[in-house]
N, C-alpha and C positions, 0 to 999 in steps of 0.2 A: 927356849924357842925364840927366836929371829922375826920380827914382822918385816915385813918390804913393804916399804912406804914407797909409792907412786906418787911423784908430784904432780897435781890438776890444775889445770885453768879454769877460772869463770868464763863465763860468757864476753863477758867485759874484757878480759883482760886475750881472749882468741880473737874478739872484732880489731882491739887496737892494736895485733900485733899486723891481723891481714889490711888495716886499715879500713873496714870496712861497720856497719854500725850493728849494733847487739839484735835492731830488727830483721837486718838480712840471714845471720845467721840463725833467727828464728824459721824466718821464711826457707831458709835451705833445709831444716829440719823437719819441717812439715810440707814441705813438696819437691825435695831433692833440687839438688846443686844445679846450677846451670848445663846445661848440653856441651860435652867434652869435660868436662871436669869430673876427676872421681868422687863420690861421696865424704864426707867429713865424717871421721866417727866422735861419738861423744857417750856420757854416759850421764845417768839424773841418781839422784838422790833426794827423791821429795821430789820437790819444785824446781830445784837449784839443777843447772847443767852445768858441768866439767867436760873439759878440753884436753889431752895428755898431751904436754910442748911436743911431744916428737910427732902427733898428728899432724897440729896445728904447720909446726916447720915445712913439714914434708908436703900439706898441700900448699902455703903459701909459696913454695918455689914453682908449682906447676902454676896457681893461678896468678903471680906476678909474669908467668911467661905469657899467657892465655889474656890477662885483660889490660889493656896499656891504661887504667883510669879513672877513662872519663866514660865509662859505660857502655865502651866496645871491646871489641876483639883486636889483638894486636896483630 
């Protein structure tokens, strides 16, 4: 029998990809994503959050369109 191993992200390693810090992606967990942006999925195990890259990719292309930065809308 075959296992499929999924590669995961930490937390740590989804904030430094969208540039953005491991408390925001707290705060988007616990009160959902900014307005216009879709949801981020993620999954726990324990304590620990995981990130699957092909999430994390897929929203960083919408919200590098959506936020120019500096804490607006582009």
């Amino acid at each position: 029998m075959s296992h499929l191993h999924l590669e995961r992200w930490s937390d740590q390693q989804a904030a430094l990809v969208l540039g953005i810090k491991r408390s925001t992606l707290a705060k988007w967990r616990c009160l959902g994503t900014p307005a216009g942006l879709p949801p981020l999925p993620y999954s726990k195990a324990g304590r620990r959050v995981f990130y699957t890259p092909a999430d994390v990719e897929a929203f960083a292309a919408i919200y590098v369109v959506k936020h120019d930065g500096k804490g607006g809308a582009a």
